[in-house]
mmCIF file of the N, C-alpha and C atoms, coordinates in Angstrom:
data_MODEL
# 
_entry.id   MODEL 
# 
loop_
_atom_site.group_PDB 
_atom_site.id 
_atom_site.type_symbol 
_atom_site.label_atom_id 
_atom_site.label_alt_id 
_atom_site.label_comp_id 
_atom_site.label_asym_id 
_atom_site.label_entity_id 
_atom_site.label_seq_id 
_atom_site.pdbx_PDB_ins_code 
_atom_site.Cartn_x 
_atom_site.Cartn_y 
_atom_site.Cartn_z 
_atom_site.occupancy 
_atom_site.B_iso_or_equiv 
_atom_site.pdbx_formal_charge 
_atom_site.auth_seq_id 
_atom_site.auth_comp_id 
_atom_site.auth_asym_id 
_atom_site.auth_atom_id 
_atom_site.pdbx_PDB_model_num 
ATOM 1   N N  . UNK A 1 1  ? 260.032 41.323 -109.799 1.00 0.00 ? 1  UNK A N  1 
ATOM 2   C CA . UNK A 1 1  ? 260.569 41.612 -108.499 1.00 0.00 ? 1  UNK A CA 1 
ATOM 3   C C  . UNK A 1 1  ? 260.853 43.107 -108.335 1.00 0.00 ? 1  UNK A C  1 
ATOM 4   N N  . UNK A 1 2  ? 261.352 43.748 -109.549 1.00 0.00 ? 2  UNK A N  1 
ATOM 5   C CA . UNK A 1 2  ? 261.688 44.919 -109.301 1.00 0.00 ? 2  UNK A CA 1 
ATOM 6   C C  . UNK A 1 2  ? 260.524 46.093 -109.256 1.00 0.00 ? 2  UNK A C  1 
ATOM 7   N N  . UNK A 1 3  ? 259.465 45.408 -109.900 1.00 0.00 ? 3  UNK A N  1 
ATOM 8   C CA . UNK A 1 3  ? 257.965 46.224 -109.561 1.00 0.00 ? 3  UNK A CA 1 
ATOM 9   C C  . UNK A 1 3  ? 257.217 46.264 -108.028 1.00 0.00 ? 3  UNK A C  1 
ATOM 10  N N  . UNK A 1 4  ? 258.075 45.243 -107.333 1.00 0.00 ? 4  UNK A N  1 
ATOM 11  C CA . UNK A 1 4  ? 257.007 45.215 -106.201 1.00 0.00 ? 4  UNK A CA 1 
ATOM 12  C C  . UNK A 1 4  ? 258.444 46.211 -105.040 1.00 0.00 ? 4  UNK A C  1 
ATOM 13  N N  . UNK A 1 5  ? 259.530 46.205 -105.726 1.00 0.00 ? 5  UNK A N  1 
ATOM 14  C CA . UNK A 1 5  ? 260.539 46.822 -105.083 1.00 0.00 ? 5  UNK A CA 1 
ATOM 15  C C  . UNK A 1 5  ? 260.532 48.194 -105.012 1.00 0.00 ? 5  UNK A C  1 
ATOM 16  N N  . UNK A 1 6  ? 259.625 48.616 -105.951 1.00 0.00 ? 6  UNK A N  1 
ATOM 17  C CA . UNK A 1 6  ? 259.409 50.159 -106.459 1.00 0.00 ? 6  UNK A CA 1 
ATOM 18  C C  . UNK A 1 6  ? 257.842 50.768 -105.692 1.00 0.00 ? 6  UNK A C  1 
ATOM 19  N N  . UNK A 1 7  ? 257.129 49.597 -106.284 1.00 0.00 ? 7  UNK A N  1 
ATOM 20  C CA . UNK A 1 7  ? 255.923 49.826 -105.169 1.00 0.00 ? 7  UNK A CA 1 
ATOM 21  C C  . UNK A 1 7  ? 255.963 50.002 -103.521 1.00 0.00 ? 7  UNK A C  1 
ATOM 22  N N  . UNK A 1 8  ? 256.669 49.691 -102.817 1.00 0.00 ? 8  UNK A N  1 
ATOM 23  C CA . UNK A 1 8  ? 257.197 49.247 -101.762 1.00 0.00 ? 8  UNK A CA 1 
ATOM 24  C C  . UNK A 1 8  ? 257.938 50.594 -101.208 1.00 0.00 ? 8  UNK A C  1 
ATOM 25  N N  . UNK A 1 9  ? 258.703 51.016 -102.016 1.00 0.00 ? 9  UNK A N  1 
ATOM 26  C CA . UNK A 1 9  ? 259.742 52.217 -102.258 1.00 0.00 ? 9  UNK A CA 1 
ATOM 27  C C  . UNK A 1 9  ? 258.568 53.650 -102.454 1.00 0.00 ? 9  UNK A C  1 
ATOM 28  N N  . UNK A 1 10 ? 258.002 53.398 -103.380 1.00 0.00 ? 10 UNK A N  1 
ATOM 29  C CA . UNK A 1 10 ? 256.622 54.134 -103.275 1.00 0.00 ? 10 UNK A CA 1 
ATOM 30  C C  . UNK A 1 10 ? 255.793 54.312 -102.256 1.00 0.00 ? 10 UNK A C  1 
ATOM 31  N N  . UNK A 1 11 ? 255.429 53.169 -101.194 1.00 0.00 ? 11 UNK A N  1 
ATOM 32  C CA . UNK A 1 11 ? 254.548 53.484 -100.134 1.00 0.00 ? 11 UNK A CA 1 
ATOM 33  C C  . UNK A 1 11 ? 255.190 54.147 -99.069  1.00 0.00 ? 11 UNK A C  1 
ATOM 34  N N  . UNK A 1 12 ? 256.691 53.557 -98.951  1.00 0.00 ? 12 UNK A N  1 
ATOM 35  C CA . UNK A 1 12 ? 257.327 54.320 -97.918  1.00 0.00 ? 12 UNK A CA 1 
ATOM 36  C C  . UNK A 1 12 ? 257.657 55.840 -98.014  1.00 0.00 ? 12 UNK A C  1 
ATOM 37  N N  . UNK A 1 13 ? 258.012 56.331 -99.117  1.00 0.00 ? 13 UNK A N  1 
ATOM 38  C CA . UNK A 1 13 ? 257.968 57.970 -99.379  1.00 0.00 ? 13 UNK A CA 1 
ATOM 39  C C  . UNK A 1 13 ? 256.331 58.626 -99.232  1.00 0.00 ? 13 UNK A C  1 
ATOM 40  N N  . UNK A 1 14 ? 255.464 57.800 -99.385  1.00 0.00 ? 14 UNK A N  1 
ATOM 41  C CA . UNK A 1 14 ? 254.471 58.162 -99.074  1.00 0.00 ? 14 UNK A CA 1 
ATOM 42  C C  . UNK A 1 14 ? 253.964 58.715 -97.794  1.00 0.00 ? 14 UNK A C  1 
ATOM 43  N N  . UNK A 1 15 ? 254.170 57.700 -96.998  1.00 0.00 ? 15 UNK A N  1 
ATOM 44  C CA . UNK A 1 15 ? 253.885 57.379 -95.883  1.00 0.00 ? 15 UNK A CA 1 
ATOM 45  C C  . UNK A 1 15 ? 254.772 58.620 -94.556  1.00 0.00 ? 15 UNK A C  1 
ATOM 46  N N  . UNK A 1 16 ? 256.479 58.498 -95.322  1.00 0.00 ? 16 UNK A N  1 
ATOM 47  C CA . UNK A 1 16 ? 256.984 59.592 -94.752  1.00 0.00 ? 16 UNK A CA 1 
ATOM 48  C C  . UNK A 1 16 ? 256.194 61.233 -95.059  1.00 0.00 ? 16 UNK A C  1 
ATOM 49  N N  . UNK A 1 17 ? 256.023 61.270 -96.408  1.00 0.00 ? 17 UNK A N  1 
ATOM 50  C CA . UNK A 1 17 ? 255.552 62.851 -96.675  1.00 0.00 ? 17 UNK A CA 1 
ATOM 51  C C  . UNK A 1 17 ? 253.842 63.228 -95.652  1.00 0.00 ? 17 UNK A C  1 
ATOM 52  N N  . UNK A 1 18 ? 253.437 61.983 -95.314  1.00 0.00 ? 18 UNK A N  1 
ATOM 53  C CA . UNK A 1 18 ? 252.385 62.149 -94.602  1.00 0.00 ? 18 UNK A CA 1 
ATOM 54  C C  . UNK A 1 18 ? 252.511 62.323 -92.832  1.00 0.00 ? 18 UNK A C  1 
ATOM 55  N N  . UNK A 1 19 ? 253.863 62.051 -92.438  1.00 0.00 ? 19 UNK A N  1 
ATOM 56  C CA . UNK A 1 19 ? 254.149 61.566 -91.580  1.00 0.00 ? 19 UNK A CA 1 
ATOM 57  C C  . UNK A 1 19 ? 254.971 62.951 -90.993  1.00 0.00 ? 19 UNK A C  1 
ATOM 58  N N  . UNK A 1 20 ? 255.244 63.851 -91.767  1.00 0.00 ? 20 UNK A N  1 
ATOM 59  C CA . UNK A 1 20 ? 255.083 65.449 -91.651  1.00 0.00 ? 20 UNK A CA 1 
ATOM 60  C C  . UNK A 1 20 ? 254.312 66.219 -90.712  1.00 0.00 ? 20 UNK A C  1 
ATOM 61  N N  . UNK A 1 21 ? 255.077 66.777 -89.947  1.00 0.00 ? 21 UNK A N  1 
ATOM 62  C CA . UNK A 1 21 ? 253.597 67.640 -89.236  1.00 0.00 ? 21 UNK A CA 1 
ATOM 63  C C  . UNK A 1 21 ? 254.807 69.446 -89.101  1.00 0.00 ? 21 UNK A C  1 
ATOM 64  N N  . UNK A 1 22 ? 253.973 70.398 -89.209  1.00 0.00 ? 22 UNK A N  1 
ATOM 65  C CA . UNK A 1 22 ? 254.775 71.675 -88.990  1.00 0.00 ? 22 UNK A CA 1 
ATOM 66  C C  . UNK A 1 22 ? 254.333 72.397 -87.468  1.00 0.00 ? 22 UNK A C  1 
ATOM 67  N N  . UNK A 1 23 ? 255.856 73.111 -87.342  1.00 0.00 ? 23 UNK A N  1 
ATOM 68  C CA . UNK A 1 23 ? 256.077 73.251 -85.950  1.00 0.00 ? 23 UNK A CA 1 
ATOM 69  C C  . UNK A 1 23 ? 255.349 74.582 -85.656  1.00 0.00 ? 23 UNK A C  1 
ATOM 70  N N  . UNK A 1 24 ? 254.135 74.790 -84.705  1.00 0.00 ? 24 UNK A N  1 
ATOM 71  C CA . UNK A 1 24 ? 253.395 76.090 -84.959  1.00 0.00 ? 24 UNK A CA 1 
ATOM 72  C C  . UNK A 1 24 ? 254.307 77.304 -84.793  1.00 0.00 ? 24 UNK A C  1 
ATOM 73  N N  . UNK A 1 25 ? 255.702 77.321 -84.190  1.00 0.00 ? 25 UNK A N  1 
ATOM 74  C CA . UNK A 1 25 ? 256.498 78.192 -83.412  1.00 0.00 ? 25 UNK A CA 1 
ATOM 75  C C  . UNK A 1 25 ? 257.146 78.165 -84.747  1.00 0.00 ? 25 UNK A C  1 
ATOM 76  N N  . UNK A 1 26 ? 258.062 77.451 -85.386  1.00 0.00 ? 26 UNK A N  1 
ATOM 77  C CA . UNK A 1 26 ? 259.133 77.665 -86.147  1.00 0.00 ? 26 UNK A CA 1 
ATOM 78  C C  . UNK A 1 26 ? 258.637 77.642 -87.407  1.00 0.00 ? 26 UNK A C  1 
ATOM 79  N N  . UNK A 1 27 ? 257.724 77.255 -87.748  1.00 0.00 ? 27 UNK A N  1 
ATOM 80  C CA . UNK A 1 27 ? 257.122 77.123 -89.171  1.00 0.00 ? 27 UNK A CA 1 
ATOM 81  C C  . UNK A 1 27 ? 257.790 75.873 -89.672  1.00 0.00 ? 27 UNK A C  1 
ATOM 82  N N  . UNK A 1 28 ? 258.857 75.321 -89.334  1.00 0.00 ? 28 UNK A N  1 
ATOM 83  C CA . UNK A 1 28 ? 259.425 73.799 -89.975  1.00 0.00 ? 28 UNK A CA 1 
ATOM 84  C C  . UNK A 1 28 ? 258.557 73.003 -89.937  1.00 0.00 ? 28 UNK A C  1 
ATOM 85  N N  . UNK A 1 29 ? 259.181 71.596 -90.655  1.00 0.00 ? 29 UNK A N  1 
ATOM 86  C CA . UNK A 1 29 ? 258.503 70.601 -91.322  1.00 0.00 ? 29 UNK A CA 1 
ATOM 87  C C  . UNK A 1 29 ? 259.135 69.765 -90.363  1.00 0.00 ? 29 UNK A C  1 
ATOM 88  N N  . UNK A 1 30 ? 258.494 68.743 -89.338  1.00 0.00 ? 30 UNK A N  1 
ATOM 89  C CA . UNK A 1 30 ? 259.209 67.491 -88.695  1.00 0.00 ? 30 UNK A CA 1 
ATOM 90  C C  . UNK A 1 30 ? 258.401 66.146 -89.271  1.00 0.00 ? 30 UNK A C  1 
ATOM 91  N N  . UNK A 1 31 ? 259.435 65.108 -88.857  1.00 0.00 ? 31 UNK A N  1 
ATOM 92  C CA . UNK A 1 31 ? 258.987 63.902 -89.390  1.00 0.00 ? 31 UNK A CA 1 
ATOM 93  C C  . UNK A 1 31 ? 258.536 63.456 -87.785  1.00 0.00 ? 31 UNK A C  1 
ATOM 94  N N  . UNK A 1 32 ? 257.400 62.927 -87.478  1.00 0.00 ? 32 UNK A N  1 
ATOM 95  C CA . UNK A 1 32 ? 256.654 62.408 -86.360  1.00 0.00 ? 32 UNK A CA 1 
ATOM 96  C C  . UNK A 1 32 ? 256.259 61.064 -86.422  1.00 0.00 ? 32 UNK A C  1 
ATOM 97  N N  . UNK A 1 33 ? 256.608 60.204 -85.910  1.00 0.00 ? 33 UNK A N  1 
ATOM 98  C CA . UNK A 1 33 ? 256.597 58.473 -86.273  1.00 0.00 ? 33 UNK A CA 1 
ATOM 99  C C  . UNK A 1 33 ? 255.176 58.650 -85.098  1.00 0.00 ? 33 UNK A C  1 
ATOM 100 N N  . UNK A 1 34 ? 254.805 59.364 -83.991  1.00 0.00 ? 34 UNK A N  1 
ATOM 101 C CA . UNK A 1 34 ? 254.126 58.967 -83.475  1.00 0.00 ? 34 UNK A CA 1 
ATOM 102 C C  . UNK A 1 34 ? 253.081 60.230 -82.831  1.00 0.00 ? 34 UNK A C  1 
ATOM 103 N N  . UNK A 1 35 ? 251.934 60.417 -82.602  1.00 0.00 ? 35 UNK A N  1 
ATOM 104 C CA . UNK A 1 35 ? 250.898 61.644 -82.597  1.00 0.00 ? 35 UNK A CA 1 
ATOM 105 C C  . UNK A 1 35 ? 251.361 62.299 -81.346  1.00 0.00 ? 35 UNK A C  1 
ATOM 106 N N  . UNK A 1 36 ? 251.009 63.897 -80.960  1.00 0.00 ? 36 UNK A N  1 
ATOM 107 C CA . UNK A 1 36 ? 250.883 64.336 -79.618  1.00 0.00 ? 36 UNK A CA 1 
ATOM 108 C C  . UNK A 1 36 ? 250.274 63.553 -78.585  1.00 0.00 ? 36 UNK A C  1 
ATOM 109 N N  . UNK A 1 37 ? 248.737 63.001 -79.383  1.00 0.00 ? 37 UNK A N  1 
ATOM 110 C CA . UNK A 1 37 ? 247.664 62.301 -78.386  1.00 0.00 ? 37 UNK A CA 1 
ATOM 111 C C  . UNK A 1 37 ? 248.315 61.111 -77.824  1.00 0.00 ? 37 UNK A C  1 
ATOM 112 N N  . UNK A 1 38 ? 249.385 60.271 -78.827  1.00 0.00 ? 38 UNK A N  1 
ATOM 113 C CA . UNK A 1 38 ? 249.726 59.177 -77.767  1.00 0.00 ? 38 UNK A CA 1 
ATOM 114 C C  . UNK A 1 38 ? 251.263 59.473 -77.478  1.00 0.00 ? 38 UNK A C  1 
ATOM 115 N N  . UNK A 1 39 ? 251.867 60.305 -77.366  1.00 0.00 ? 39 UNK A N  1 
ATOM 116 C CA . UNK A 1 39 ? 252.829 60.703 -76.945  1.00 0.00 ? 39 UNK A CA 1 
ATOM 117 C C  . UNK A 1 39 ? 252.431 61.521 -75.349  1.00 0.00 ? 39 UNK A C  1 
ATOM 118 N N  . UNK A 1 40 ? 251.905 62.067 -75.659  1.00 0.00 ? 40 UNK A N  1 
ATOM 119 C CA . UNK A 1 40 ? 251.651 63.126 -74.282  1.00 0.00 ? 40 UNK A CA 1 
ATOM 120 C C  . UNK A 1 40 ? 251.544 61.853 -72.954  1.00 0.00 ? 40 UNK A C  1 
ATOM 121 N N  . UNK A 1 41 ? 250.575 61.249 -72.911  1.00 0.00 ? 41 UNK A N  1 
ATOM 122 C CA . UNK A 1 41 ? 250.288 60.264 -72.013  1.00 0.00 ? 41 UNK A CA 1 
ATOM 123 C C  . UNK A 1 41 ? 251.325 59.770 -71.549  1.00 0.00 ? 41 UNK A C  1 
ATOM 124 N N  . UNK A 1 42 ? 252.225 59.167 -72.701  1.00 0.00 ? 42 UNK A N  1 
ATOM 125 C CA . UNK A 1 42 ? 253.372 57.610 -72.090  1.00 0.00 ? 42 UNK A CA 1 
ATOM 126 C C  . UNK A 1 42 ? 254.334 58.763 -71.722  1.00 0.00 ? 42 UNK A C  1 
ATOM 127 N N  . UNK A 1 43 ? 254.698 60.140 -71.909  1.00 0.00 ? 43 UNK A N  1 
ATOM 128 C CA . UNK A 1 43 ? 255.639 60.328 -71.119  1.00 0.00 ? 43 UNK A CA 1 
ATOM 129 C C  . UNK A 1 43 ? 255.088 61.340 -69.998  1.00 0.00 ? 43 UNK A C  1 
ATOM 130 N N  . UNK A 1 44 ? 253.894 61.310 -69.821  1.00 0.00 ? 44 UNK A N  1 
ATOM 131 C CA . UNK A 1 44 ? 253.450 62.243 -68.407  1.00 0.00 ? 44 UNK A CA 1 
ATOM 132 C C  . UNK A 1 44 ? 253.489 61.095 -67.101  1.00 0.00 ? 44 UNK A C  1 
ATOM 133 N N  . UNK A 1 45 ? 253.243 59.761 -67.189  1.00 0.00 ? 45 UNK A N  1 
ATOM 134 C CA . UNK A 1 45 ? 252.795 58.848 -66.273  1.00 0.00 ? 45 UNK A CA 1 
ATOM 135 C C  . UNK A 1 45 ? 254.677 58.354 -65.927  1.00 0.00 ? 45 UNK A C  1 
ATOM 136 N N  . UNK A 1 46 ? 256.066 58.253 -66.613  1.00 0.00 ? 46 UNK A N  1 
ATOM 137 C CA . UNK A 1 46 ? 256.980 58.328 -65.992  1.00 0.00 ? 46 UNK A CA 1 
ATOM 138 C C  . UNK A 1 46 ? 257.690 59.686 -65.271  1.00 0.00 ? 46 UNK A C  1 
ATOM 139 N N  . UNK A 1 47 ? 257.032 60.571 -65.946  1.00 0.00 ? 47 UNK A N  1 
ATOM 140 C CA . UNK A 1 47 ? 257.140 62.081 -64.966  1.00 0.00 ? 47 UNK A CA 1 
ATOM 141 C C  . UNK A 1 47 ? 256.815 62.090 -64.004  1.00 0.00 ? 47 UNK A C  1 
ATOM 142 N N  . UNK A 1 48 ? 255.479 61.959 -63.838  1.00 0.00 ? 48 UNK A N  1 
ATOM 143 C CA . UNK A 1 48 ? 254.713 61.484 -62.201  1.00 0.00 ? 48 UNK A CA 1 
ATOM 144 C C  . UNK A 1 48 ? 255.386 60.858 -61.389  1.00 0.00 ? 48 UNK A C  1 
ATOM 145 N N  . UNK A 1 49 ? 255.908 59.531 -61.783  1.00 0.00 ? 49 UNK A N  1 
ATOM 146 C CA . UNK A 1 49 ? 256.447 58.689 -60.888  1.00 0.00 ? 49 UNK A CA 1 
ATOM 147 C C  . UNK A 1 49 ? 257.811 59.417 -60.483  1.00 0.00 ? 49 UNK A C  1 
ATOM 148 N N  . UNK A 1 50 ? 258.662 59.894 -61.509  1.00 0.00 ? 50 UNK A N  1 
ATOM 149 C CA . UNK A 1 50 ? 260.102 60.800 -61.020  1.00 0.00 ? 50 UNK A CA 1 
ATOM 150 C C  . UNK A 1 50 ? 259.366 61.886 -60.330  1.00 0.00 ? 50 UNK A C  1 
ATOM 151 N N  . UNK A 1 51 ? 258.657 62.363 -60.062  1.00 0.00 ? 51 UNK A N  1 
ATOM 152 C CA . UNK A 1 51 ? 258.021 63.652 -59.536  1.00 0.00 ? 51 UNK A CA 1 
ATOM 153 C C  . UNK A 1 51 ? 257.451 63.023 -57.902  1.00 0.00 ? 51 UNK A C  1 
ATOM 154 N N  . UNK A 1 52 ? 257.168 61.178 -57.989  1.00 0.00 ? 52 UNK A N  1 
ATOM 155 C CA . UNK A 1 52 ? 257.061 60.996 -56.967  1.00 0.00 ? 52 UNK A CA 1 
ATOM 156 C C  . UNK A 1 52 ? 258.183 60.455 -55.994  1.00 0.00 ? 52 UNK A C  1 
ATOM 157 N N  . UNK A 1 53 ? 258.980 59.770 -56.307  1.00 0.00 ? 53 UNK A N  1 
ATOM 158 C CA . UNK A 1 53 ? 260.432 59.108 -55.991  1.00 0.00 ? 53 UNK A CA 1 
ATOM 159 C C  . UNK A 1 53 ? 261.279 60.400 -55.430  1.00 0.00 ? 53 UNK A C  1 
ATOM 160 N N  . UNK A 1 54 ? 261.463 61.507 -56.482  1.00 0.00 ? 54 UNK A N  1 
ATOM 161 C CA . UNK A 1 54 ? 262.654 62.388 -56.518  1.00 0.00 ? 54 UNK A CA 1 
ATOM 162 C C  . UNK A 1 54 ? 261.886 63.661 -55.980  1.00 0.00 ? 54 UNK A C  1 
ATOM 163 N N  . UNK A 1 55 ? 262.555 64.347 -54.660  1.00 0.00 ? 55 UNK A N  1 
ATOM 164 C CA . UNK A 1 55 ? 262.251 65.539 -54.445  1.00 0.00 ? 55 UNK A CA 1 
ATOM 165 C C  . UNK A 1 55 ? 262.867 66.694 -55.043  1.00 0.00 ? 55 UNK A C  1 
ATOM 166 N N  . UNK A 1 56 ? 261.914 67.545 -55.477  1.00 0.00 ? 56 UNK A N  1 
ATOM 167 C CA . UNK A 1 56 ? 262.745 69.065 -56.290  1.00 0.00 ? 56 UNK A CA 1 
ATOM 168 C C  . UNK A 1 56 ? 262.819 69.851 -55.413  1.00 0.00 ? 56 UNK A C  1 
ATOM 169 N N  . UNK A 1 57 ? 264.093 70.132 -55.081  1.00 0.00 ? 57 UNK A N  1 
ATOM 170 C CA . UNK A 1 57 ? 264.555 71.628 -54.216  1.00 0.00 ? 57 UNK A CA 1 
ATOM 171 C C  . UNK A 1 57 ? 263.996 72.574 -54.905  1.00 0.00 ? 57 UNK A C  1 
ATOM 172 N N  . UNK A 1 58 ? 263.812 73.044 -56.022  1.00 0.00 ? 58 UNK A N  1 
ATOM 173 C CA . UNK A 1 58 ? 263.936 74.465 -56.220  1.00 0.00 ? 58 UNK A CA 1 
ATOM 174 C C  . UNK A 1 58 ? 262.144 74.795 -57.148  1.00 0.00 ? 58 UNK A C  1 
ATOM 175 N N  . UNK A 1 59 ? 261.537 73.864 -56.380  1.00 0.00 ? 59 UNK A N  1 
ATOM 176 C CA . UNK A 1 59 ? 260.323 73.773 -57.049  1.00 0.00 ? 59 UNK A CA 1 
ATOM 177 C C  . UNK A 1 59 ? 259.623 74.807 -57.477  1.00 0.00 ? 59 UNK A C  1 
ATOM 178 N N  . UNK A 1 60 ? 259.498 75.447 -56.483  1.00 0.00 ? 60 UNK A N  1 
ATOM 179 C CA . UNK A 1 60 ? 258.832 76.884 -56.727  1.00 0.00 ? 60 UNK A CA 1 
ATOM 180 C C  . UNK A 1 60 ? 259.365 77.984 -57.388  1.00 0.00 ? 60 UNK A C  1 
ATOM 181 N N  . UNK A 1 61 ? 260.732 77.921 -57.680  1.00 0.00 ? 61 UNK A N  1 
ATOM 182 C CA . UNK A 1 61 ? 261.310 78.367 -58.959  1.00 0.00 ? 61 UNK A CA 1 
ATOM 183 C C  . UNK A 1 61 ? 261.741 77.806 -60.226  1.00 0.00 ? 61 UNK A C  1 
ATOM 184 N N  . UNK A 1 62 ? 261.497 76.344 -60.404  1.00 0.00 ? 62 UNK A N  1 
ATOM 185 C CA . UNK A 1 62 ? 261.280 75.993 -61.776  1.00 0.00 ? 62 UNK A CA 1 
ATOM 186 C C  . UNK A 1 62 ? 259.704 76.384 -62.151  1.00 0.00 ? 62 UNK A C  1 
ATOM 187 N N  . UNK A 1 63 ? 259.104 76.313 -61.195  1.00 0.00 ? 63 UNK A N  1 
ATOM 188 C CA . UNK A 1 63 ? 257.053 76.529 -61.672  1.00 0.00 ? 63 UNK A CA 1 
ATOM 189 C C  . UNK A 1 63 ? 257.236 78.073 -61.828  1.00 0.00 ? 63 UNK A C  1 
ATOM 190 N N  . UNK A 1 64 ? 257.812 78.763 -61.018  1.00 0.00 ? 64 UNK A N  1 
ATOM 191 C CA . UNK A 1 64 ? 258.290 80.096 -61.898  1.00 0.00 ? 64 UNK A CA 1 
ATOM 192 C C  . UNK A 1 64 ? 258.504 80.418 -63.388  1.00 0.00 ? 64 UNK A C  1 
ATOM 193 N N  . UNK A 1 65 ? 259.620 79.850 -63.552  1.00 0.00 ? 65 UNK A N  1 
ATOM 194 C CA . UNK A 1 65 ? 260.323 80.015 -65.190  1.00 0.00 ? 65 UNK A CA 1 
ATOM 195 C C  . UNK A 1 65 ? 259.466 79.332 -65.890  1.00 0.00 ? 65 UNK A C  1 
ATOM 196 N N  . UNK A 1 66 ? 258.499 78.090 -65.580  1.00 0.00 ? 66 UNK A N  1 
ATOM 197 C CA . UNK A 1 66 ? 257.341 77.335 -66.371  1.00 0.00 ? 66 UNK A CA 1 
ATOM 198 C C  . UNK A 1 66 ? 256.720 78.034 -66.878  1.00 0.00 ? 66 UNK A C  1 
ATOM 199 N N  . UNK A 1 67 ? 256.104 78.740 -65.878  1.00 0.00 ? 67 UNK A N  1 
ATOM 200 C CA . UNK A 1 67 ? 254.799 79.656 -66.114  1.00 0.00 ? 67 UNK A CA 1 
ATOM 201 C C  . UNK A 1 67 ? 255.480 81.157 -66.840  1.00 0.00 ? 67 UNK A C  1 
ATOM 202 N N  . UNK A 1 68 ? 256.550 81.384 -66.814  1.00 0.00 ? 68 UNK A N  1 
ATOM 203 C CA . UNK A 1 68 ? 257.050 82.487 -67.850  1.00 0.00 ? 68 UNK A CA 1 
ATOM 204 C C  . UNK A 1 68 ? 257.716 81.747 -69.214  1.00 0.00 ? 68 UNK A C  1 
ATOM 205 N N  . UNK A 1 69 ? 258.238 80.413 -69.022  1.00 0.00 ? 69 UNK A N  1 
ATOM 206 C CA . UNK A 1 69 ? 258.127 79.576 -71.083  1.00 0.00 ? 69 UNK A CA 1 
ATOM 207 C C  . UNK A 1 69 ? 256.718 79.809 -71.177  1.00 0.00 ? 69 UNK A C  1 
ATOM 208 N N  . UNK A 1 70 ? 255.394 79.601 -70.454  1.00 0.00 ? 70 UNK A N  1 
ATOM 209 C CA . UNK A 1 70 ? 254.138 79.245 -71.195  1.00 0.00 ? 70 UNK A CA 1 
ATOM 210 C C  . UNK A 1 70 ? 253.648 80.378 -71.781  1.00 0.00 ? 70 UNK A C  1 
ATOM 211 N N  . UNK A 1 71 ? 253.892 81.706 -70.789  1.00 0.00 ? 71 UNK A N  1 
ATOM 212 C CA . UNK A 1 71 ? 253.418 82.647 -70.973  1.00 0.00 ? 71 UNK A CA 1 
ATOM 213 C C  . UNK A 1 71 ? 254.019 83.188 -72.830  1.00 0.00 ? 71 UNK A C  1 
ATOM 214 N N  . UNK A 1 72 ? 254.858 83.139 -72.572  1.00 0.00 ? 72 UNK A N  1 
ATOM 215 C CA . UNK A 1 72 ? 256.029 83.338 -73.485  1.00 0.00 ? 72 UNK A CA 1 
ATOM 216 C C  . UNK A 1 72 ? 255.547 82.824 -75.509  1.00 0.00 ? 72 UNK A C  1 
ATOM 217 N N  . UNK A 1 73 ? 255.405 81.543 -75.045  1.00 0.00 ? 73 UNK A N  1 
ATOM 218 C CA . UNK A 1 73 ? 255.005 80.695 -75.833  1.00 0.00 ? 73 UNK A CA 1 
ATOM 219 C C  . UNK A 1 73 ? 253.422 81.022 -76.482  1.00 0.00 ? 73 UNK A C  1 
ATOM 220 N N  . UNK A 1 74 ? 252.754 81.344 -75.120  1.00 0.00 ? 74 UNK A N  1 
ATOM 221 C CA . UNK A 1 74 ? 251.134 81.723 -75.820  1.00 0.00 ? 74 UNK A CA 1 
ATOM 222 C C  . UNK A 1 74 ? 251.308 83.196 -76.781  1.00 0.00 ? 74 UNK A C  1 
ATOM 223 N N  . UNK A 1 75 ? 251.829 83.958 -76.197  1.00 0.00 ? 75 UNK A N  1 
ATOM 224 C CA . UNK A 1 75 ? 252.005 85.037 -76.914  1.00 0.00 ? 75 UNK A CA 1 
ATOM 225 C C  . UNK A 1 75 ? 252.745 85.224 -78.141  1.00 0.00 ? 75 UNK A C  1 
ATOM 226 N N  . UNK A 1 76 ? 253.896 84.277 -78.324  1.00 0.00 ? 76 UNK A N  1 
ATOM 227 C CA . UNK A 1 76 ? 254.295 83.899 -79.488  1.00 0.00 ? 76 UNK A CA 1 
ATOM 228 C C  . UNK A 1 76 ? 253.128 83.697 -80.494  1.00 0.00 ? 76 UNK A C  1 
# 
């Protein structure tokens, strides 16, 4: 019992050290249970919908400061 308890214990440290991805900005190490590719999607399609429901007053100055994080960020 205690071999398959260790094996078991074994796949999961595994699985975490693989489960690693580093942050291109900070150089850290995060633990990611789930990819960009299926992350990006499931939370752009409830954005949309708050983007359709909820009007932004100050739209044209949050797409301001957007476009100066991106800028910001590429040049980083």
């Amino acid at each position: 019992m205690k071999k398959y308890l260790l094996l078991g214990d074994g796949l999961c440290l595994i699985g975490l050290l693989f489960s690693c991805a580093q942050n291109p900005f900070t150089g850290k190490k995060s633990l990611n249970f789930v990819s960009s590719s299926q992350l990006f999607p499931s939370s752009f399609m409830p954005y949309e919908t708050f983007l359709k429901e909820n009007k932004v007053q100050d739209a044209p100055r949050v797409e301001n400061v957007g476009m100066k994080i991106k800028s910001a960020a590429e040049r980083w």
